[in-house]
C-alpha positions in Angstrom: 123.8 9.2 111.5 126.5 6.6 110.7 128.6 5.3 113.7 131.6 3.2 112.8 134.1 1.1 115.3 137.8 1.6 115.8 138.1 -1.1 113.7 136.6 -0.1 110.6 136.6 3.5 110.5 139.4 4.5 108.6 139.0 0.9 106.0 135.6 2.2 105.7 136.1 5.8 104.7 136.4 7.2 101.3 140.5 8.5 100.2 138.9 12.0 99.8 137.3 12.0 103.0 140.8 10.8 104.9 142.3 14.0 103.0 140.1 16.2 104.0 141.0 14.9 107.8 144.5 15.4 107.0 143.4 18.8 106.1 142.3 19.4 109.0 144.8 17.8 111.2 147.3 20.2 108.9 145.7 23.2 109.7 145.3 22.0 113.9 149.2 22.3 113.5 148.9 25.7 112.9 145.9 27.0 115.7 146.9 29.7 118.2 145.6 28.7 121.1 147.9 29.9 123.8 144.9 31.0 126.3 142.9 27.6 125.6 145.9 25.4 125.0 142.6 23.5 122.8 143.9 23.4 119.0 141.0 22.9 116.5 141.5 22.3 112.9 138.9 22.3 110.4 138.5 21.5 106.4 135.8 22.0 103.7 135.4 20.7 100.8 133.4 21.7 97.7 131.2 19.5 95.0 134.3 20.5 92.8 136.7 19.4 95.0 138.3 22.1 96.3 139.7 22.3 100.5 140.1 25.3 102.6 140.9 24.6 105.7 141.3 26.5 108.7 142.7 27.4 112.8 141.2 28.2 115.5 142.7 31.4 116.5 142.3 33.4 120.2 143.3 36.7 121.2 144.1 38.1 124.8 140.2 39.1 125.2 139.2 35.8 125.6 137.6 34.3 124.7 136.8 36.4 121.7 138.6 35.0 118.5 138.1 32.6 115.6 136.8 28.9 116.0 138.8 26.7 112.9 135.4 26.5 111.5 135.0 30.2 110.9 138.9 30.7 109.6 137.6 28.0 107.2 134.6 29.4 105.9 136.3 32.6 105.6 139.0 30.8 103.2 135.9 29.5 101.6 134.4 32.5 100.8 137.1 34.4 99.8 137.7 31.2 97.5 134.8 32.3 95.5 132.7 30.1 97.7 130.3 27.2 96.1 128.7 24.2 97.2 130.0 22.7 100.3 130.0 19.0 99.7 131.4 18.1 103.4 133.2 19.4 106.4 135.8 17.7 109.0 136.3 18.9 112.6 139.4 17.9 114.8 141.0 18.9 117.8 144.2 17.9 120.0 142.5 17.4 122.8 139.3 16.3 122.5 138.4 12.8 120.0 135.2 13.4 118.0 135.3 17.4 118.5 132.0 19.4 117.2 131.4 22.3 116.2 130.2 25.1 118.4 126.8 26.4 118.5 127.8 28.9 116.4 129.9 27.4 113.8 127.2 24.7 113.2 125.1 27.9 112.0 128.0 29.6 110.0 128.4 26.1 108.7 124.5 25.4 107.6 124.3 29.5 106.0 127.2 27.9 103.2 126.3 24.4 103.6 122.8 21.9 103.1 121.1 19.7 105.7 122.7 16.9 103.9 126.3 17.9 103.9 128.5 15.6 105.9 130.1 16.7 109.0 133.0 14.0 109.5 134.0 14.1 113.6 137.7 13.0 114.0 140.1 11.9 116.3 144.2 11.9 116.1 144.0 9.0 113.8 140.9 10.0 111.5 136.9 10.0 111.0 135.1 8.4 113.8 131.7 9.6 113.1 130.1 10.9 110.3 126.1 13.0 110.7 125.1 15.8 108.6 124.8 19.7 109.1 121.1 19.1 109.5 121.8 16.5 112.1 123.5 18.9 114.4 121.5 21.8 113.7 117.7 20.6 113.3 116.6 24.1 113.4 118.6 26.6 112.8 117.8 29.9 111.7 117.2 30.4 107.9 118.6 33.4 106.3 115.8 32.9 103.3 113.3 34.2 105.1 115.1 37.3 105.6 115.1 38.1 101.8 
């Protein structure tokens, strides 16, 4: 895992991987979270460079809904899916937001143990780890065909 200070973390960063965050950040702008008040916005992108991004989203049976990850994924895979080269998280509220429990294993089903998960704050990446770092063992669906 790769820490970086306030100083150096947005020099440090890649122009791709700051678009991606403004991805995200985009798509925060549009959450509806107005049981939470917690807007989460998340981005993927693929090996061939493509973004979906997503919103959380909560309805009045809370707290039953859609984390930004999921809305994400589901732009993803309605996309035509592919290769998921790395993800950013960010929320409003909260600097260096991850993903829940069960977004990290909707996230490693379409994604690798090495794909970057980039945690962000208002201004950009703070920290970057990998799927495989947040979810050491999660369930594999191979063994289930």
């Amino acid at each position: 895992m790769r820490r970086f200070s306030t100083h150096s973390r947005h020099s440090t960063r890649s122009p791709m991987s700051h678009d991606l965050f403004q991805a995200a950040r985009a798509a925060m702008a549009k959450a509806y979270a107005p049981y939470s008040k917690f807007p989460v916005g998340a981005a993927i992108r693929t090996t061939d460079g493509r973004v979906f991004s997503g919103a959380n989203i909560e309805i009045a049976s809370y707290p039953e809904g859609w984390c930004a990850e999921t809305t994400a994924l589901a732009h993803f895979v309605m996309g035509g899916g592919g290769d998921i080269a790395e993800v950013a998280v960010v929320a409003e509220r909260m600097a260096r937001v991850t993903p829940c429990g069960g977004c990290r294993q909707r996230l490693a089903e379409f994604g690798r143990p090495d794909t970057r998960l980039h945690l962000c704050d208002e201004k950009g990446i703070v920290e970057t780890t990998t799927l495989g770092a947040m979810l050491p063992l999660g369930f594999q669906g191979d063994i289930l065909k």
